[in-house]
C-alpha positions as CSV (number, residue, x, y, z in Angstrom):
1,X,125.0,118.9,90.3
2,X,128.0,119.8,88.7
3,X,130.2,117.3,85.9
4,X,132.5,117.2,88.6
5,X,130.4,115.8,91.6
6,X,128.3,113.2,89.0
7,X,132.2,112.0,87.8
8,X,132.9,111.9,91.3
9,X,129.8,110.0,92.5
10,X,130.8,107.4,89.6
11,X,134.1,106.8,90.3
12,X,132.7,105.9,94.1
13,X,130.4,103.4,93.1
14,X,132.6,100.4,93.3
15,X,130.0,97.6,93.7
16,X,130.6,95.3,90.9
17,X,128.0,94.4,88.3
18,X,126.8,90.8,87.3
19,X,124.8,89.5,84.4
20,X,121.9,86.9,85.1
21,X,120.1,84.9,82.2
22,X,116.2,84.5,82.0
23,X,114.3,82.6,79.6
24,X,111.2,83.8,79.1
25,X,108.3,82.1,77.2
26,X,105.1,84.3,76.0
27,X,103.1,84.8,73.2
28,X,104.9,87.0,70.7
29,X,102.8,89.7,71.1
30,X,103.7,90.1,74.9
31,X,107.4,89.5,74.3
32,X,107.6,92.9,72.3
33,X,105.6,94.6,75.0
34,X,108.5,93.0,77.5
35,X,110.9,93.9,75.3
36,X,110.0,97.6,75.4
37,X,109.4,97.8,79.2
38,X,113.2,96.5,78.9
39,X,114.3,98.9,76.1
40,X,112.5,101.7,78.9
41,X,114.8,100.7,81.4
42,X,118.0,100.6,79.4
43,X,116.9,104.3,78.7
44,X,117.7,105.5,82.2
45,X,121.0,104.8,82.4
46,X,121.5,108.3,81.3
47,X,120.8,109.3,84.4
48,X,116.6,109.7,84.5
49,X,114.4,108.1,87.2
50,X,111.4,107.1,86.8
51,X,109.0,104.2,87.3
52,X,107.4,101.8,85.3
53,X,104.4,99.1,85.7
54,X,103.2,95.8,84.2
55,X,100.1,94.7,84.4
56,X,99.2,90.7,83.8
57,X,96.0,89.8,82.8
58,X,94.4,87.6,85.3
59,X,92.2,85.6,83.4
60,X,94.6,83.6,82.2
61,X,95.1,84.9,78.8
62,X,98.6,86.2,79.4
63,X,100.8,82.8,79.7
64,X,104.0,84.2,80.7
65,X,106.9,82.1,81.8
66,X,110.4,83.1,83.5
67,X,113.0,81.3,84.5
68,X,116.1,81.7,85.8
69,X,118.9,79.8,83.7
70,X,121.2,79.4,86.9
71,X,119.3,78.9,90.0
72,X,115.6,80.2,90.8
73,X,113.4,83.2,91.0
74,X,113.5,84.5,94.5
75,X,110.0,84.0,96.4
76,X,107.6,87.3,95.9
77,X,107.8,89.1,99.2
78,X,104.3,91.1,99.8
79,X,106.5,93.7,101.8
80,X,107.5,94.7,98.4
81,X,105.1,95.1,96.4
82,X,103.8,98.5,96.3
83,X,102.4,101.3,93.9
84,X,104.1,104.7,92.7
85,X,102.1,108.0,91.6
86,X,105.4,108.3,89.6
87,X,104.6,106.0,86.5
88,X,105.8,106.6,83.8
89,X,105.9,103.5,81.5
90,X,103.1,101.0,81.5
91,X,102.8,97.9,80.2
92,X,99.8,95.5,79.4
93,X,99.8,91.6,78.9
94,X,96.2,90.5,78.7
């Protein structure tokens, strides 16, 4: 793709952007590990795709709290939850 086409493909993209606030309450240790899975993602604004996954231990262990500072999490939808052979970022909380 040529500067060109990638300029032009920007300037189409007209769908305004929108910042949301989370809380989120963890032990320390886990918030770094969120915190990089976060600094991951801000790394592909250059352009790169790629895919990340968290893992949450089960057990109990992993304590981890979000919430929405206006309004509420939207309901998990099983439809979409699904795996990619295309990880490239993990994440652990346990």
């Amino acid at each position: 793709m040529t500067a060109a086409q990638i300029v032009s493909r920007l300037l189409e993209d007209k769908t305004p952007y929108e910042e949301r606030a989370y809380t989120i309450s963890a032990r320390p240790e886990h918030l770094d590990k969120i915190e990089q899975l976060f600094s991951w993602i801000n790394s592909t604004r250059s352009g790169h795709s790629g895919g990340a996954s968290i893992y949450v231990d089960g057990d109990g262990a992993a304590r981890v709290e979000i919430t929405k500072q206006k309004g509420e999490l939207p309901k998990v939808d099983d439809d979409q939850i699904r795996t990619s052979q295309k990880i490239e970022f993990n994440v652990g909380l346990d």
